[in-house]
C-alpha positions as CSV (number, residue, x, y, z in Angstrom):
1,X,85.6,-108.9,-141.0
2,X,83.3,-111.9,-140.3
3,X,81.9,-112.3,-143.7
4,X,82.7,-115.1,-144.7
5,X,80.4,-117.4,-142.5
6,X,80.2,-118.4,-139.2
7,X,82.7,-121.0,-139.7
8,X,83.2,-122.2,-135.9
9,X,81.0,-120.4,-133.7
10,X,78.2,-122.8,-134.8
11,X,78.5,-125.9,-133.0
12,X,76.5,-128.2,-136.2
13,X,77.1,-128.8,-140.0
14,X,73.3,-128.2,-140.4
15,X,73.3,-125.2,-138.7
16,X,76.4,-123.5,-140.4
17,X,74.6,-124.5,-143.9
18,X,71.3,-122.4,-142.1
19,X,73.2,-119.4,-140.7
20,X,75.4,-119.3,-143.9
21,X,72.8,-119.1,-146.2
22,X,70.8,-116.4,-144.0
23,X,73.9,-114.6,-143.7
24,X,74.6,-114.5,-147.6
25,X,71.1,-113.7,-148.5
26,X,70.7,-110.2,-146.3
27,X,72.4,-106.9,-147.3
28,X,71.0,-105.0,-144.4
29,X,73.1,-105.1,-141.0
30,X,71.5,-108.4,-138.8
31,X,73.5,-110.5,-137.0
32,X,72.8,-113.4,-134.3
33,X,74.4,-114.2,-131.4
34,X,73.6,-116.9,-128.4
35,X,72.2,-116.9,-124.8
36,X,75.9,-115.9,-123.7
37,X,75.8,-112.7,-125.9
38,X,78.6,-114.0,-128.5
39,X,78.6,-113.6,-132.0
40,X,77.2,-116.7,-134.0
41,X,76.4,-114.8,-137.4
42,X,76.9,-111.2,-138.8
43,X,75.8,-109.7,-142.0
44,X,79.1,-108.2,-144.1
45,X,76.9,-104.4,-143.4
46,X,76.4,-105.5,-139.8
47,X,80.2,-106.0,-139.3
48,X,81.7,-102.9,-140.7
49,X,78.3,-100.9,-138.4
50,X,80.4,-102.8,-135.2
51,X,83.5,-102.2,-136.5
52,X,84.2,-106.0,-135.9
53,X,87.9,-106.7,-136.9
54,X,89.0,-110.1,-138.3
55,X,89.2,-112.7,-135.5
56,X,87.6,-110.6,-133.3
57,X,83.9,-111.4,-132.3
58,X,83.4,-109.3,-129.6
59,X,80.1,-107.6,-129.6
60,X,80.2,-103.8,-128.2
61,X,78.7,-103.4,-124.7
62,X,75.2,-101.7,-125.6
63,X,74.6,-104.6,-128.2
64,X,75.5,-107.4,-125.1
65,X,73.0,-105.7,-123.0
66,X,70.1,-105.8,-125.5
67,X,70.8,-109.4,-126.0
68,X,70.8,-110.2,-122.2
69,X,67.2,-107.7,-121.8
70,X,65.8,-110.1,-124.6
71,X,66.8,-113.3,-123.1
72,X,65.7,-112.0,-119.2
73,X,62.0,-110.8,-120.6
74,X,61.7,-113.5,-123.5
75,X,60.0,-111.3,-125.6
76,X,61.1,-108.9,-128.5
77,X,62.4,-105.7,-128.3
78,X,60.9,-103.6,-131.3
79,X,63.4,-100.6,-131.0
80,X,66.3,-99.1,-129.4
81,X,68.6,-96.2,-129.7
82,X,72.0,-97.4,-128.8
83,X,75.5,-95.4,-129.7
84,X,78.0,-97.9,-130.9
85,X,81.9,-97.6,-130.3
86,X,83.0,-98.1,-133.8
87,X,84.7,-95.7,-136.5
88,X,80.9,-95.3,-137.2
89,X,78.9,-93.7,-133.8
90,X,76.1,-91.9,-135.1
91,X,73.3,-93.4,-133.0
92,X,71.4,-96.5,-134.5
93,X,68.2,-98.4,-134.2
94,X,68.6,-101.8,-132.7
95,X,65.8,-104.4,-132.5
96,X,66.3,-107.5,-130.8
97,X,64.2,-111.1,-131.8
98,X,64.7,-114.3,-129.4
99,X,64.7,-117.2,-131.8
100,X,64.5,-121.2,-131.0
101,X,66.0,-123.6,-132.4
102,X,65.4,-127.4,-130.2
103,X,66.7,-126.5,-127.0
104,X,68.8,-123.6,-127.7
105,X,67.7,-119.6,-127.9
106,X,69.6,-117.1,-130.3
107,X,68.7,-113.6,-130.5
108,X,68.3,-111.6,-134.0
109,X,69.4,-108.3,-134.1
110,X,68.8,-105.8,-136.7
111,X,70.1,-101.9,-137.2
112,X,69.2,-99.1,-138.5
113,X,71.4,-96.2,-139.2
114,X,69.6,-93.2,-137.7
115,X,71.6,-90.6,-139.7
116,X,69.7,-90.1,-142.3
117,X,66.2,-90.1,-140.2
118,X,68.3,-87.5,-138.4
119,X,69.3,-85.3,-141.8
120,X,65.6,-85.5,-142.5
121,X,64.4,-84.0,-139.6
122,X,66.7,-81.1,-139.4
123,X,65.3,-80.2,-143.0
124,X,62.1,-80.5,-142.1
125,X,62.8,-78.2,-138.8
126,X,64.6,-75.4,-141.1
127,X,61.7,-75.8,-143.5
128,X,59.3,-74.7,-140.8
129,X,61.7,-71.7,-139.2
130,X,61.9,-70.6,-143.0
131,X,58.1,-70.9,-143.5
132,X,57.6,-68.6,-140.3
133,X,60.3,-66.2,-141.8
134,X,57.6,-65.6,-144.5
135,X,55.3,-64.6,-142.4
136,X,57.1,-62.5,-140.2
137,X,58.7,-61.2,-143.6
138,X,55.1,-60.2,-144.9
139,X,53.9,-58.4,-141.7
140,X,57.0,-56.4,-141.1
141,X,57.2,-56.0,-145.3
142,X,53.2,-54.2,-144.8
143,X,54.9,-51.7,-142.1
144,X,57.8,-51.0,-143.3
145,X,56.3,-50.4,-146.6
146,X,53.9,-47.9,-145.0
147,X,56.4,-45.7,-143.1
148,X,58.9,-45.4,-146.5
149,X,56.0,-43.3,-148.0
150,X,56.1,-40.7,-145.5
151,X,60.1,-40.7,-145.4
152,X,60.5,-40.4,-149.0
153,X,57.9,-37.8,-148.5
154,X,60.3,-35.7,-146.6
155,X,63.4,-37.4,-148.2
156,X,62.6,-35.2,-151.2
157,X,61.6,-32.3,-149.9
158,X,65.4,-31.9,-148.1
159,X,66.8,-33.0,-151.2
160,X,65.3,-29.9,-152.9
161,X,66.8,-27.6,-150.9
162,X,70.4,-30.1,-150.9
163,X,71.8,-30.0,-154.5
164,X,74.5,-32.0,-153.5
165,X,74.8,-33.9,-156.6
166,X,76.4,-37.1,-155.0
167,X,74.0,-37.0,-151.6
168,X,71.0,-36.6,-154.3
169,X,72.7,-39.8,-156.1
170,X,73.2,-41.9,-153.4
171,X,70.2,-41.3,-150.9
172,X,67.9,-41.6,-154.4
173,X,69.6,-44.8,-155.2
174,X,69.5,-46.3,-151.4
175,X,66.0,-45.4,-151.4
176,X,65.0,-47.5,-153.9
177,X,67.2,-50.6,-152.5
178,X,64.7,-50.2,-149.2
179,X,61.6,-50.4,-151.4
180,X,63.1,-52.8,-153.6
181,X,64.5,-55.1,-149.7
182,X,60.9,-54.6,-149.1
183,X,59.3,-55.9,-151.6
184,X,61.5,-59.0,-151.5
185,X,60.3,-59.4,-148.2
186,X,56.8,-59.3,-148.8
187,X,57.1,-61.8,-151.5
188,X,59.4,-64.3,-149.4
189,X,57.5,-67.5,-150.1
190,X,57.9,-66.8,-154.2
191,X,61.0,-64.9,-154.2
192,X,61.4,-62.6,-157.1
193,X,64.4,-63.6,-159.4
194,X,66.7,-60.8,-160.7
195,X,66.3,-58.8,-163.1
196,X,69.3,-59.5,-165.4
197,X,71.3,-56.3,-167.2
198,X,75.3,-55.8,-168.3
199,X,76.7,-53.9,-165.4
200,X,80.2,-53.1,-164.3
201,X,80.9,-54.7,-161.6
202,X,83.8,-52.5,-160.3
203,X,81.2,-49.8,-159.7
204,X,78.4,-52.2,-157.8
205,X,81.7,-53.1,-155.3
206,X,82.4,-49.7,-155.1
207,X,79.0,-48.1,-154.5
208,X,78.8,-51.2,-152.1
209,X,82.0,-49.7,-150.2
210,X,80.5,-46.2,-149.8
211,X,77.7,-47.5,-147.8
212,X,80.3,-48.8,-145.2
213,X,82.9,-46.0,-145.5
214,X,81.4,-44.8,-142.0
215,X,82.3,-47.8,-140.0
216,X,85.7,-48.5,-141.8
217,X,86.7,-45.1,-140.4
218,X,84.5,-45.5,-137.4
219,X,86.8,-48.6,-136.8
220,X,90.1,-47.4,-138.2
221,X,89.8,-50.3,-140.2
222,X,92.3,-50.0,-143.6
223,X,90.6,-50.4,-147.2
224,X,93.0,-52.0,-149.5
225,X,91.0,-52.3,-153.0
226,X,93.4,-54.1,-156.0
227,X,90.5,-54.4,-158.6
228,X,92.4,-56.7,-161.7
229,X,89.6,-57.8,-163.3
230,X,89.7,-56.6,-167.3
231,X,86.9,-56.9,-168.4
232,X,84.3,-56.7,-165.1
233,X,81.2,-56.8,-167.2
234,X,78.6,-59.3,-165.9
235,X,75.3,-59.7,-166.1
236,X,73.2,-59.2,-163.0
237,X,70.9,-57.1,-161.1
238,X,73.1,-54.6,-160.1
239,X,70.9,-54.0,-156.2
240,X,70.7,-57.2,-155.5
241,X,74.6,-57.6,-155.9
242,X,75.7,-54.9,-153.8
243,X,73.3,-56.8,-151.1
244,X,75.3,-59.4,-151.2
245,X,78.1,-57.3,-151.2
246,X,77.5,-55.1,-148.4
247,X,76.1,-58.3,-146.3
248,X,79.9,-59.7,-146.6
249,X,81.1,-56.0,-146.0
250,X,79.4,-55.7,-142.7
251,X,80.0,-59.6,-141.8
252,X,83.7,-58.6,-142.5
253,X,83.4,-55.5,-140.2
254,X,81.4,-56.9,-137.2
255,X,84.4,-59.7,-136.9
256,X,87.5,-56.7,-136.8
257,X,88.4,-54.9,-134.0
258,X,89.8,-51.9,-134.5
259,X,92.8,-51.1,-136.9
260,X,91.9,-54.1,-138.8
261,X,92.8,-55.0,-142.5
262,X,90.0,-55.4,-145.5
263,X,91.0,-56.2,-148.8
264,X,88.5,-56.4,-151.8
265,X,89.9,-57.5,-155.1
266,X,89.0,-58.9,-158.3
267,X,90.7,-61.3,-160.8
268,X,89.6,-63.4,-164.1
269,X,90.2,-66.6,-163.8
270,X,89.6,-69.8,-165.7
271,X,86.3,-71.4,-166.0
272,X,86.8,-74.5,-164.1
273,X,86.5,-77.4,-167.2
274,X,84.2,-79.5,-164.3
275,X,81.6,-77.1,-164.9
276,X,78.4,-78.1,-167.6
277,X,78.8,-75.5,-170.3
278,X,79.7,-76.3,-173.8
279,X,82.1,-73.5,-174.0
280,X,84.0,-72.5,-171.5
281,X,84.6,-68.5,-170.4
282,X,86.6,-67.0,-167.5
283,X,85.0,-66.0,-164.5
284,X,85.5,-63.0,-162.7
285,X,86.4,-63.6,-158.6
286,X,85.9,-61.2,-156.3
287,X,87.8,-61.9,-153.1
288,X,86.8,-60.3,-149.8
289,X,89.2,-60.8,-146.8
290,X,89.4,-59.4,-143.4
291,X,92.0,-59.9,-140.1
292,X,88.9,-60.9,-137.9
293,X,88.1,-63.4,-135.4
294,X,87.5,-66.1,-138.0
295,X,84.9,-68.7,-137.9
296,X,85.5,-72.2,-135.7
297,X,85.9,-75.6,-137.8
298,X,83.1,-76.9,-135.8
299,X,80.9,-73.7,-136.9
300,X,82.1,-73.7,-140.5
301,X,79.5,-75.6,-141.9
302,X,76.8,-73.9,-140.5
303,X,78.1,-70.0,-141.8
304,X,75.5,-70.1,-144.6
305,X,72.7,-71.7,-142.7
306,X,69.3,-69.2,-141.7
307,X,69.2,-68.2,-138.4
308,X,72.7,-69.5,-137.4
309,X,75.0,-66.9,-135.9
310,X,77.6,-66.1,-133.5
311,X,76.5,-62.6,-132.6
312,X,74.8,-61.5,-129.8
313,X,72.2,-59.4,-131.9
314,X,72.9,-61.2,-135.2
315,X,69.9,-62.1,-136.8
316,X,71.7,-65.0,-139.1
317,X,70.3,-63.9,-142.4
318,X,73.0,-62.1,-143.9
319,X,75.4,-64.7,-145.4
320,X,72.5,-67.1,-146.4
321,X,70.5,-63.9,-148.2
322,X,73.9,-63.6,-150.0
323,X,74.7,-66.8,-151.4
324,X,71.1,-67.2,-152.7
325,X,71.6,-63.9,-154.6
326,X,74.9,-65.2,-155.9
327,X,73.9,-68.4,-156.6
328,X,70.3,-66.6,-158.5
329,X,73.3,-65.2,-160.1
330,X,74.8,-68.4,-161.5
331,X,77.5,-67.7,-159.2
332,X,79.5,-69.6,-156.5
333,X,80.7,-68.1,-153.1
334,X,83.0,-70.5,-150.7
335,X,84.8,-69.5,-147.4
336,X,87.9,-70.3,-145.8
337,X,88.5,-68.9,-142.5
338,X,91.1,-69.8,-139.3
339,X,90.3,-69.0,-136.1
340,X,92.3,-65.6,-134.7
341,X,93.8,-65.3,-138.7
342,X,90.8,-63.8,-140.4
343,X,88.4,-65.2,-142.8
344,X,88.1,-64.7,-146.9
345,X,85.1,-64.9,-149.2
346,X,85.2,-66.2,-152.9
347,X,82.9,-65.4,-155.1
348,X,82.9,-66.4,-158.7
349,X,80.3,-65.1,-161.3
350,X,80.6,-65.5,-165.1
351,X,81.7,-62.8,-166.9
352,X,79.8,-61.4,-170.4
353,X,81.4,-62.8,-173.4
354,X,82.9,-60.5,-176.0
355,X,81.2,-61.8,-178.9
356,X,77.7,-61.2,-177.2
């Protein structure tokens, strides 16, 4: 790296002591080069941003240019986006100063790393598509909220003349998971936190698998539970769980074709010591993997992003609404997936102590 000083690409003693001490005195990228668009002085930040080796003082083409542009129009050039070919290309900021000194002309050159200008914008974008989700999330709330009274209406009536104990159970029990979705919905921009209570989580997984029983056979797609987990109490809010449950369910079955493989289990496993607690407990992982397409490396980082999907009627809420109620949860959910192998969700929650 040219870090050291200029050394001899200044032709004078008094103006190696100048560009040595203006080199040692900035920890921003800046460097100088002359009329013939050749390195005179670079800043240690400026020469790892060019990826300038030992020895080597070539400057990268887009840099050369904006030298030669400042030296042609003799005036300043405030700001430019240029990519440069080094192990770093995000896109920078170059401005470009002509400087005299007696009879000869140097150009300054600073840069700016755009990346994190970049970072800022995209959180500022999804902050705006998730402030028009709450709107759109209150209007359709209002209607939605307004039909269920009619349906439960009738609901109840053809449950009176059902006594199917289980049909009574479940259409009860899914009944109030719409009005309590809805109700979420209306209150997006202050989302209600859960309501916490010791629950079994064995029996949340497998109400959660009923509600899909109809396109696992639809689909010839195989169940394979192996439910290990001794104890499986946790505290939680036993709705919003099988949410998030049947929101990786349906994920799962949308990436199958038919005859495909899901397997749900459940282990205990050791609270990892990185985590803050004083006292560590296991945690209980449920593990939810399916023979599907799987997700693209270059996609991967986007799964749990809003609005991001893959589907052609996807909405791209399903797998974000999930890890927030996981995480609400004090929970952890990670994914690995390979492309034509299938995909597997993790989620860790922390399990009730014994002495509680």
């Amino acid at each position: 790296m040219l870090s050291g000083g200029p050394t001899n690409l200044v032709p004078d003693a008094s103006a190696a002591d100048f560009f040595g001490a203006l080199q040692n005195s900035f920890t921003c990228s800046v460097l100088v080069a002359d009329r013939n668009a050749r390195l005179v002085l670079c800043t240690p930040a400026a020469s790892s941003a060019l990826g300038l080796k030992s020895g080597k003082a070539v400057l990268p083409p887009p840099v050369r240019k904006l030298v030669r542009d400042c030296l042609t129009h003799g005036k300043a050039i405030p700001a430019r986006k240029i990519s440069l070919t080094a192990k770093n290309r995000s896109p920078v900021a170059a401005s470009a100063t002509p400087v005299r000194r007696g009879r000869v002309i140097d150009v300054v050159i600073t840069l700016h790393d755009l990346a994190p200008w970049q970072k800022a914008e995209e959180h500022l974008r999804r902050l705006n598509r998730l402030a028009d989700i709450g709107t759109l999330s209150a209007s359709a709330g209002h209607e939605i909220k307004n039909a269920l009274v009619a349906v439960k209406t009738f609901l109840d009536l053809l449950l009176e003349k059902n006594r199917d104990a289980e049909l009574t159970e479940v259409v009860q029990r899914e009944m109030q998971r719409i009005d309590s979705l809805v109700g979420q919905m209306m209150r997006f921009a202050r989302p209600a936190r859960p309501v916490f209570s010791a629950i079994r989580l064995h029996d949340v997984l497998n109400h959660s698998l009923r509600m899909v029983q109809h396109q696992l056979d639809g689909k010839l797609i195989s169940l394979n539970r192996s439910f290990e987990a001794t104890p499986d109490a946790v505290e939680g809010d036993d709705c919003q769980l099988e949410q998030a449950f049947v929101n990786l369910f349906i994920n799962a079955l949308e990436a199958m074709g038919p005859n495909g493989s899901l397997k749900v289990a459940t282990e205990l496993v050791p609270d990892p010591p990185t985590r803050p607690a004083k006292k560590h407990s296991p945690q209980l992982r449920v593990t939810i993997s399916d023979t599907g397409i799987g997700v693209s490396p270059e996609n991967m980082r986007y799964l749990f992003e809003p609005f991001f999907t893959t589907k052609q009627n996807g909405t791209g809420l399903g797998l974000p609404i999930a890890r927030r109620i996981v995480q609400e949860h004090r929970g952890d959910i990670t994914v690995q997936s390979e492309l034509n192998q299938g995909t597997t969700f993790s989620i860790l929650l922390p399990v009730i102590a014994k002495n509680r």
